[in-house]
C-alpha positions as CSV (number, residue, x, y, z in Angstrom):
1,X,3.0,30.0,-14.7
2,X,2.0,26.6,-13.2
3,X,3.8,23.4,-13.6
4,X,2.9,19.9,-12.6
5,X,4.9,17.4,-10.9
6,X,4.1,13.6,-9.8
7,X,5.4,10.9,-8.1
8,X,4.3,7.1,-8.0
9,X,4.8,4.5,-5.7
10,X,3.9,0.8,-6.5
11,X,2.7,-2.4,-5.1
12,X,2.4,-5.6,-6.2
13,X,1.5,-9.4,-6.0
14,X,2.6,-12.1,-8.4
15,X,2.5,-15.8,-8.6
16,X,4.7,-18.1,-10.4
17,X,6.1,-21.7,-10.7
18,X,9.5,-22.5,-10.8
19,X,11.5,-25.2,-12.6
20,X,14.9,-25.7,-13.6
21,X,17.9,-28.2,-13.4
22,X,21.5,-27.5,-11.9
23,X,21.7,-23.9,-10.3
24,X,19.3,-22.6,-13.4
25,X,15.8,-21.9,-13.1
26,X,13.2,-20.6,-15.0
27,X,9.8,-18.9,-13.4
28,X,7.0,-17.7,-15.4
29,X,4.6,-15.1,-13.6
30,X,1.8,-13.7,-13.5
31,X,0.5,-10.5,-11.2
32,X,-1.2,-6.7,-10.8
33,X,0.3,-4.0,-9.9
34,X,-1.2,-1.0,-7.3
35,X,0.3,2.5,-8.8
36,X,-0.3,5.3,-6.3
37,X,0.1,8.3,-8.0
38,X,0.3,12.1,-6.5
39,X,0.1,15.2,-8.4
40,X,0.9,18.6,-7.3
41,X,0.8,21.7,-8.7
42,X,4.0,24.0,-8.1
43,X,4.1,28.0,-8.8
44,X,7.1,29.3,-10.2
45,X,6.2,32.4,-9.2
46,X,5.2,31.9,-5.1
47,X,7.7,28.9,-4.8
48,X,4.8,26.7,-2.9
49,X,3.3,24.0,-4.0
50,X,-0.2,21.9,-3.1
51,X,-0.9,18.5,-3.9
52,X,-4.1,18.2,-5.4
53,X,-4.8,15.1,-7.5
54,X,-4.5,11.4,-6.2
55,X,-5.1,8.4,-8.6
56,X,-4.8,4.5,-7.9
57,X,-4.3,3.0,-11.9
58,X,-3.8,-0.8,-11.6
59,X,-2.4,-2.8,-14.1
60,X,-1.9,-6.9,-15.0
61,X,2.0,-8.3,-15.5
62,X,3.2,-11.4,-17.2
63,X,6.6,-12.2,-16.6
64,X,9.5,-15.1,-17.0
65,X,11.7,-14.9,-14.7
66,X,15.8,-15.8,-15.4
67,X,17.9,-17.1,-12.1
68,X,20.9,-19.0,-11.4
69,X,21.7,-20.0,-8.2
70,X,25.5,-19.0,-7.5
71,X,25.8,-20.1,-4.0
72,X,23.2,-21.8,-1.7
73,X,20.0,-20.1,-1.2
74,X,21.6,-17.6,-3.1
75,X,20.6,-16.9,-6.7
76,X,20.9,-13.6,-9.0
77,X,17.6,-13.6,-11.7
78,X,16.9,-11.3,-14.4
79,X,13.3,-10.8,-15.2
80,X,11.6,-9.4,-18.6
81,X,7.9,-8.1,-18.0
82,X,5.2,-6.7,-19.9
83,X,2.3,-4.4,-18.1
84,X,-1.3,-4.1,-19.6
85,X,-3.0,-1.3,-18.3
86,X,-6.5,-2.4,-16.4
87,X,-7.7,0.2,-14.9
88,X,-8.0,4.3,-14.3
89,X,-9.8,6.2,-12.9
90,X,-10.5,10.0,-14.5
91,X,-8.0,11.4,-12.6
92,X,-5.6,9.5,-14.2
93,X,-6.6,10.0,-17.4
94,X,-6.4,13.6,-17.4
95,X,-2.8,13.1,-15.9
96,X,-2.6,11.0,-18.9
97,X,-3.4,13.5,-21.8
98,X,-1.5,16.5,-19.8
99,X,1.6,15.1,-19.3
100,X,3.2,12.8,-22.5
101,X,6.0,11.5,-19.7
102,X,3.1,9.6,-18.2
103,X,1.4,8.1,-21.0
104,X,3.1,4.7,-20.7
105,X,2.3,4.3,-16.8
106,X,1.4,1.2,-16.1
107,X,1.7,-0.4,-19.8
108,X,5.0,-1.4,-21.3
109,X,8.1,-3.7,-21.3
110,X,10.6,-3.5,-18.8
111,X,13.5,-5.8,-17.3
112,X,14.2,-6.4,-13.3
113,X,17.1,-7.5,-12.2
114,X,18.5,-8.4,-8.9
115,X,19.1,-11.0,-6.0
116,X,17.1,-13.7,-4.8
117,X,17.9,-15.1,-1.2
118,X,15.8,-18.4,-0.5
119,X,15.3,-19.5,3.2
């Protein structure tokens, strides 16, 4: 019996303007994003595995961007985005239809959160 496994790693780009009073800003953005996905097949049976389909999906972002600066040039933000699939090649869209987990890559709403330290 063979079963599949991926993994993705991402990189993007965005622009965005921000503005804001006090400690509080707000950013809207805008930006793509690279997925780099890798599929292997692994064999229960032999244990091994072999990596044998590569795809490169892209997809566009917009974004609004939360912060509030708690110390100088030191801010915590949360950000709600939404992805728009833009692009796939057939690789990825058999990944796609043979695995339900993926159907959402690269479309969808999601939140970021973290740190911001400005210079």
């Amino acid at each position: 019996e063979m079963a599949y496994d991926y993994s993705c790693n991402k990189f993007w780009t965005r622009l965005g303007y921000s503005f804001g009073t006090g400690g509080f800003k707000v950013s809207p953005q805008a930006g793509v994003t690279f997925n780099m996905i890798s599929g292997k097949a692994v064999s229960s049976f032999t244990n091994s595995s072999d990596y044998f389909k590569k795809s490169n999906p892209m997809s566009a972002f917009a974004a609004i961007r939360f912060s509030y600066e708690v110390v100088k040039h030191l801010s915590i933000h949360i950000t709600p985005q939404y992805d728009f699939s833009i692009g796939g090649d057939q690789v990825f869209k058999v990944i796609k239809q043979g695995d339900s987990k993926l159907k959402a890559w690269g479309e969808g709403f999601g939140v970021n959160a973290g740190i911001i330290y400005e210079i």
